[in-house]
ZAMARGU-4260 file (C-alpha; in steps of 0.2 Angstrom, whole numbers, plus 5000, padded with zeros to 4 digits):
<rodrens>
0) 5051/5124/5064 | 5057/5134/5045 | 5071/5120/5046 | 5057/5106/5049 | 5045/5113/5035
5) 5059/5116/5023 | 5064/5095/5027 | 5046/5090/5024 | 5045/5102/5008 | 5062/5089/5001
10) 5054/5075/5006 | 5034/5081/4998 | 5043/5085/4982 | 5053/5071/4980 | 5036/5059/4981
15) 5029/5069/4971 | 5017/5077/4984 | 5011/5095/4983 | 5024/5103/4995 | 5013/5118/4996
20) 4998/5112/5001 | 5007/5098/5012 | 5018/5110/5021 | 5003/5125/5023 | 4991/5110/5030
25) 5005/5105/5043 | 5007/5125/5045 | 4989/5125/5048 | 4987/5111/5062 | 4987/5116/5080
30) 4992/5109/5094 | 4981/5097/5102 | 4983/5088/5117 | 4969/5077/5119 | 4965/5064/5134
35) 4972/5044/5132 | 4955/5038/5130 | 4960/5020/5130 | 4950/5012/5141 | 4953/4993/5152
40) 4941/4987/5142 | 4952/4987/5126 | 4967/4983/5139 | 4957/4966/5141 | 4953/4963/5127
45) 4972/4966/5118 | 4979/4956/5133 | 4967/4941/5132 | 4968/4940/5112 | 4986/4941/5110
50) 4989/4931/5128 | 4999/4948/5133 | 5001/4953/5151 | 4989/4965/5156 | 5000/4976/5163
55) 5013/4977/5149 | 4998/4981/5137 | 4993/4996/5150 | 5012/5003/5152 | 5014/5003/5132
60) 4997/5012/5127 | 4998/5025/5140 | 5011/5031/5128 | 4999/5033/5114 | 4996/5052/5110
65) 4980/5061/5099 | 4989/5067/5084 | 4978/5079/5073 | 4986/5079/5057 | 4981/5061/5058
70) 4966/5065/5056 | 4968/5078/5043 | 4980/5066/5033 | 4967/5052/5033 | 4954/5063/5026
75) 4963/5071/5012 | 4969/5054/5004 | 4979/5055/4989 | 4966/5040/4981 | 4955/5053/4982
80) 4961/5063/4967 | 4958/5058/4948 | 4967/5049/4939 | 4976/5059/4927 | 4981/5067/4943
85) 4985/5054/4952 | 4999/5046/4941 | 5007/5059/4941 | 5013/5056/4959 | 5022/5038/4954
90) 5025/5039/4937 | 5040/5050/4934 | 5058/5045/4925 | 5067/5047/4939 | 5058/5032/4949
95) 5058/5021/4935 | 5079/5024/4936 | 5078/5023/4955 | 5070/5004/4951 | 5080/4999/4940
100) 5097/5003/4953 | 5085/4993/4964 | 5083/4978/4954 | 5101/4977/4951 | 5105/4978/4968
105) 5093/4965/4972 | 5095/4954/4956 | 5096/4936/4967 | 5083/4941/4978 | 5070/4947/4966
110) 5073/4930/4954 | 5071/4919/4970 | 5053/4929/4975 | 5047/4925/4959 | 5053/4907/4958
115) 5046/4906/4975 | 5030/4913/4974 | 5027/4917/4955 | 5026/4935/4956 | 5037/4945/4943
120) 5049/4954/4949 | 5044/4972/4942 | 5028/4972/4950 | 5037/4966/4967 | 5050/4982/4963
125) 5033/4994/4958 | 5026/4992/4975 | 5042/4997/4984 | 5045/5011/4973 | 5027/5015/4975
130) 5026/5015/4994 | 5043/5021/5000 | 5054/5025/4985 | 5065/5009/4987 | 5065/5014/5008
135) 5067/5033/5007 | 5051/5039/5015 | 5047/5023/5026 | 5037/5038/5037 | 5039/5048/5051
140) 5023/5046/5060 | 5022/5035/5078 | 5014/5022/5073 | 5006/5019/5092 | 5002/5037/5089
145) 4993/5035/5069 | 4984/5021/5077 | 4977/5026/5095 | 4971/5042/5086 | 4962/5033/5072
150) 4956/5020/5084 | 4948/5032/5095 | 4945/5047/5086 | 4940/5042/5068 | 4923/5034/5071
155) 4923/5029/5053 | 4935/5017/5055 | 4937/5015/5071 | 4933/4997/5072 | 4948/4993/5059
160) 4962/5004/5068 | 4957/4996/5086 | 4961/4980/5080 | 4977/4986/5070 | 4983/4991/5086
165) 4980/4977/5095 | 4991/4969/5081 | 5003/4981/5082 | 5005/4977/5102 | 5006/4960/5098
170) 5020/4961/5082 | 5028/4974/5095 | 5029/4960/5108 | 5033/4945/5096 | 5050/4956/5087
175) 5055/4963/5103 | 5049/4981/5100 | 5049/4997/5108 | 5030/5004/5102 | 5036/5021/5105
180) 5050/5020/5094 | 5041/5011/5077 | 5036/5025/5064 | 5028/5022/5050 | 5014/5029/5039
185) 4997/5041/5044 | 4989/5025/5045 | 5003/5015/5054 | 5007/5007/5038 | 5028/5000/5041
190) 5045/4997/5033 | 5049/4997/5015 | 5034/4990/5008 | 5023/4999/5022 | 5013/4983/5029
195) 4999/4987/5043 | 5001/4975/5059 | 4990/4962/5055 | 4999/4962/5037 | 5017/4959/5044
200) 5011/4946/5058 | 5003/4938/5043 | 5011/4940/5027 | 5030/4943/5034 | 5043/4930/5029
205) 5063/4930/5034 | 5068/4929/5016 | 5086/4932/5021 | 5088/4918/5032 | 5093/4930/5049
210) 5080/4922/5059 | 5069/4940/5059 | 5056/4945/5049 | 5062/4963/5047 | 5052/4976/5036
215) 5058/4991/5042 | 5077/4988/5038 | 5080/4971/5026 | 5074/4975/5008 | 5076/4957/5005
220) 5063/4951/5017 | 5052/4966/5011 | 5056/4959/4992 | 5049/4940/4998 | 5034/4947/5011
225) 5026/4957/4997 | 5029/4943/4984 | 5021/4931/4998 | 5006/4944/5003 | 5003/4942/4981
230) 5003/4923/4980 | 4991/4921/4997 | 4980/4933/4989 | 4979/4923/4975 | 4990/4930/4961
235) 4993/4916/4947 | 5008/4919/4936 | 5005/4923/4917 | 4987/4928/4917 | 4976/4943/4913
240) 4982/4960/4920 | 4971/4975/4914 | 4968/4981/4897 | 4958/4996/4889 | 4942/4992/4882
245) 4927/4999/4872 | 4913/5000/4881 | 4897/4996/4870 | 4881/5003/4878 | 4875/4984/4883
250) 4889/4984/4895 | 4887/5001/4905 | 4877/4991/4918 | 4894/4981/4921 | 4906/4998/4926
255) 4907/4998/4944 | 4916/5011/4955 | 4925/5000/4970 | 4936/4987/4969 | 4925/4972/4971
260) 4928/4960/4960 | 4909/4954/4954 | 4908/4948/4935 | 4914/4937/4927 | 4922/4935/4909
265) 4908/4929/4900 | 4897/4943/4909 | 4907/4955/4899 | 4909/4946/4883 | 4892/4943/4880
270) 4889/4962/4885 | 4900/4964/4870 | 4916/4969/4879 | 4932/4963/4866 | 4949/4958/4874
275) 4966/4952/4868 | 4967/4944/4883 | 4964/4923/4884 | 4951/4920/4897 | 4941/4909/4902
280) 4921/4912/4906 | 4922/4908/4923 | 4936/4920/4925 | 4933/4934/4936 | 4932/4953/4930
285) 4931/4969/4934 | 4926/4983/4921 | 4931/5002/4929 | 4930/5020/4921 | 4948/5032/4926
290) 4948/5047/4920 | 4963/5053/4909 | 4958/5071/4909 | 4944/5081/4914 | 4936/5078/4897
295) 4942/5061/4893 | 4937/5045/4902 | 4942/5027/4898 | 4936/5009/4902 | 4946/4995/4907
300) 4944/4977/4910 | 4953/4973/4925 | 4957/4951/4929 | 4963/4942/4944 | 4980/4949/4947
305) 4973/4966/4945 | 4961/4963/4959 | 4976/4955/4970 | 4985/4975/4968 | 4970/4979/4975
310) 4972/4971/4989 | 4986/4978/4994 | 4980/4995/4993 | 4960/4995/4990 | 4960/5007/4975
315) 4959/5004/4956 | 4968/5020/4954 | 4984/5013/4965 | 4983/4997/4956 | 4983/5006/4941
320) 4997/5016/4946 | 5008/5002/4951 | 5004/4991/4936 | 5011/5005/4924 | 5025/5008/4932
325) 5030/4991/4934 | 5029/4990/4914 | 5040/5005/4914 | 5053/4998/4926 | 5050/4980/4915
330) 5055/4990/4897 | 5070/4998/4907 | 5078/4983/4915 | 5077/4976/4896 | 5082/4990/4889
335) 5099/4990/4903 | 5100/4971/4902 | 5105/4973/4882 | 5118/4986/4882 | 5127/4978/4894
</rodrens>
């Protein structure tokens, strides 16, 4: 156990994690051993929406084990702290290096995701970095485990994490899985650019031409899938990203909290919002506070492509944190690309 909790310490500290608090929470948990309380019902219903037999469905969820630092993981999200907190966790010099040796390993296979899809390469190389560290910390949870106990012990989103695992037995099925043997995040999220079920049976391309959409080992179809999960939701190359703005009092009814994105540019303009940005009216907007210290709060005017980050994680603290460390990695690769 002292050799387990020093390995998790490593691996907390070198996400940037809090290893104290990580380690005295994991301390902290006892051993539960709850009841499989997955019913035929869901057995049915897994079965007839995937066309599954019933009896394969049955053999693989009576696996499925309650895991309670689920449950504590899932309440204590890292979204949850502010900002200036927060970005502490991604933004540090030596991830920026870490992208960099990425990107050059991957030089071809970034240029042809964005020729293909029209996403840049430093934000494709930002959301690696920001969900595994380039494939380091792919995670160690069961996924059938993270998503029975979520499912059926997390009525707040329950509904959500019963169908993810009806994805997951299906993706299982359709790459030839052992569901025992998949690990992934707290919230079953998988491979280098951690992709919940119904993301990879969706999203997943074989950008390496081997015939298998593979996540969890090929950072070439991880570089392609999370450039083609960009472009479906609607990323358009060259546009507005985010920018600080100065929020005139006209425009404090506009500042919203979530990540929808509700108003549009000329909403915000005629509010008295300023941009450098070149948008059109129509063009959709969001206008969000982060806070860059306890007594410091800015605003920010956040466009399409920002919104699509959101989608990938729904937070405007995650987009944020992905969108400034993809300029970091951006001034980097520049930087290497002209001294050598």
């Amino acid at each position: 156990m002292n050799f387990f909790l020093g390995r998790l310490r490593q691996c907390a500290q070198a996400i940037g994690m809090s290893a104290t608090l990580t380690v005295a929470a994991l301390s902290a948990t006892p051993a539960v051993s709850a009841t499989n309380t997955i019913d035929q019902t869901f057995i049915d219903e897994v079965s007839s929406s995937y066309n599954l037999d019933p009896s394969w469905v049955a053999a693989q969820v009576q696996h499925a084990a309650f895991k309670q630092d689920i449950i504590e993981r899932i309440t204590t999200p890292w979204e949850a702290k502010p900002w200036y907190q927060y970005q502490t966790i991604f933004l540090k010099p030596e991830r920026v290096e870490q992208a960099v040796e990425f990107w050059q390993s991957h030089q071809d296979t970034l240029a042809r995701a964005e020729q293909t899809y029209g996403v840049p390469a430093q934000f494709i190389v930002a959301i690696i970095g920001v969900e595994t560290y380039f494939g380091r910390f792919k995670g160690d949870k069961g996924v059938l485990d993270s998503l029975y106990t979520l499912g059926f012990h997390y009525p707040k989103r329950a509904k959500f994490f019963r169908s993810e695992l009806g994805h997951f037995l299906a993706l299982s099925h359709e790459q030839g899985w052992d569901p025992t043997a998949i690990n992934g995040s707290y919230a079953g999220a998988m491979g280098f650019p951690q992709f919940i079920s119904s993301s990879y049976r969706a999203y997943a391309v074989d950008f390496n031409g081997d015939g298998q959409r593979d996540l969890l080992n090929s950072p070439q179809d991880a570089i392609g899938s999370v450039a083609n999960y960009f472009a479906e939701h609607g990323w358009t190359p060259g546009t507005c990203m985010v920018e600080q703005v100065t929020l005139p009092p006209a425009a404090e009814s506009l500042v919203q909290t979530n990540t929808k994105i509700k108003h549009v540019w000329a909403d915000a303009k005629n509010a008295g919002i300023e941009t450098s940005q070149q948008l059109a009216d129509d063009d959709k907007v969001m206008v969000f506070p982060l806070a860059e210290s306890e007594q410091l709060t800015h605003h920010y005017l956040g466009c399409n492509n920002f919104y699509v980050i959101t989608r990938y994680n729904h937070s405007r603290l995650y987009a944020m944190a992905v969108y400034r460390l993809s300029q970091q990695i951006e001034a980097a690769w520049r930087e290497q690309q002209s001294a050598s």
